[in-house]
C-alpha positions in Angstrom: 133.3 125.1 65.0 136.9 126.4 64.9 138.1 128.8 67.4 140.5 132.4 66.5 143.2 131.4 67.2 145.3 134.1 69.8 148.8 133.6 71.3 149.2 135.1 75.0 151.6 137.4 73.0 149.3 138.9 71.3 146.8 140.1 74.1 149.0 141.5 76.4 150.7 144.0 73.6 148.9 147.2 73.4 148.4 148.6 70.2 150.7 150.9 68.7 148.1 153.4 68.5 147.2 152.6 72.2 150.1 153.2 73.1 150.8 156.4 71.2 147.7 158.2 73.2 149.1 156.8 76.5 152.5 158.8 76.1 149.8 161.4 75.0 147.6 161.9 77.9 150.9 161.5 80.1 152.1 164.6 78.3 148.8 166.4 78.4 149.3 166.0 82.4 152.8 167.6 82.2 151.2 170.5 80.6 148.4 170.6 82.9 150.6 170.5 85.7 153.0 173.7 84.4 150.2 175.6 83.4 148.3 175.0 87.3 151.8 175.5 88.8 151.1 172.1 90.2 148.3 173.5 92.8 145.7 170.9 94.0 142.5 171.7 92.5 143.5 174.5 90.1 141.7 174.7 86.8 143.2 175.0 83.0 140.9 175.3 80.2 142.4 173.0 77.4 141.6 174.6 74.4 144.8 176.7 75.4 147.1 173.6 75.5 145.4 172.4 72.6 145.0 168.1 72.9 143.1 166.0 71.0 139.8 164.8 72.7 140.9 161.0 72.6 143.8 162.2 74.4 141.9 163.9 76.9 139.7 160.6 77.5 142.4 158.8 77.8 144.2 161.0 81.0 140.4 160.7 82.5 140.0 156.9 82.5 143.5 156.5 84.1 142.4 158.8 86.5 144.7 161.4 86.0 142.4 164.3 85.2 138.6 165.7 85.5 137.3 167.5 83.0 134.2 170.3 83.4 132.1 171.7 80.5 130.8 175.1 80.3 129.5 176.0 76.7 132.2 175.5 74.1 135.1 175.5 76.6 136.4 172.5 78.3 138.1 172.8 81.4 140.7 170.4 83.4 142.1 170.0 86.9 144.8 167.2 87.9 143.6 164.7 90.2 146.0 163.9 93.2 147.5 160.6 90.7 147.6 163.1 87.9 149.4 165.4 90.1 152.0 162.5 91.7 152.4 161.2 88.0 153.5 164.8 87.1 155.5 165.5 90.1 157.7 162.3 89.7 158.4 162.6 85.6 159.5 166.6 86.3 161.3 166.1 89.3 
């Protein structure tokens, strides 16, 4: 039985596209950020800033954001590493 083959290389590159909704989700928690006026806690519905759901996803598994459901409208609020991550890129 013959193995895939793989070079080290090749694992520890993201994908392009991975990559692409990284820079994403960071700039999704810029916007956040401006639109909270950086307060802890503060809520932004994100229809109004207008990312794509993977995007989204993505800025909630690195921990950056929570999101909250009500109805149609999704809202999100910065965690404290969403907040730091914004602080230091704008400052």
């Amino acid at each position: 039985m013959s193995k895939p083959f793989f070079t080290p290389s090749s694992r520890s590159k993201p994908t392009r596209t991975m990559e692409a909704v990284d820079v994403a989700a960071r700039h999704l928690v810029y916007e956040l950020f401006e639109a909270t006026d950086g307060v802890q806690g503060a809520w932004h519905v994100l229809g109004k800033i207008g990312q794509r759901p993977a995007t989204v996803s993505r800025a909630v598994e690195r921990g950056w954001m929570i999101t909250h459901a009500t109805g149609k409208l999704v809202a999100g609020s910065l965690t404290s590493d969403g907040r730091l991550l914004a602080r230091k890129a704008l400052s």
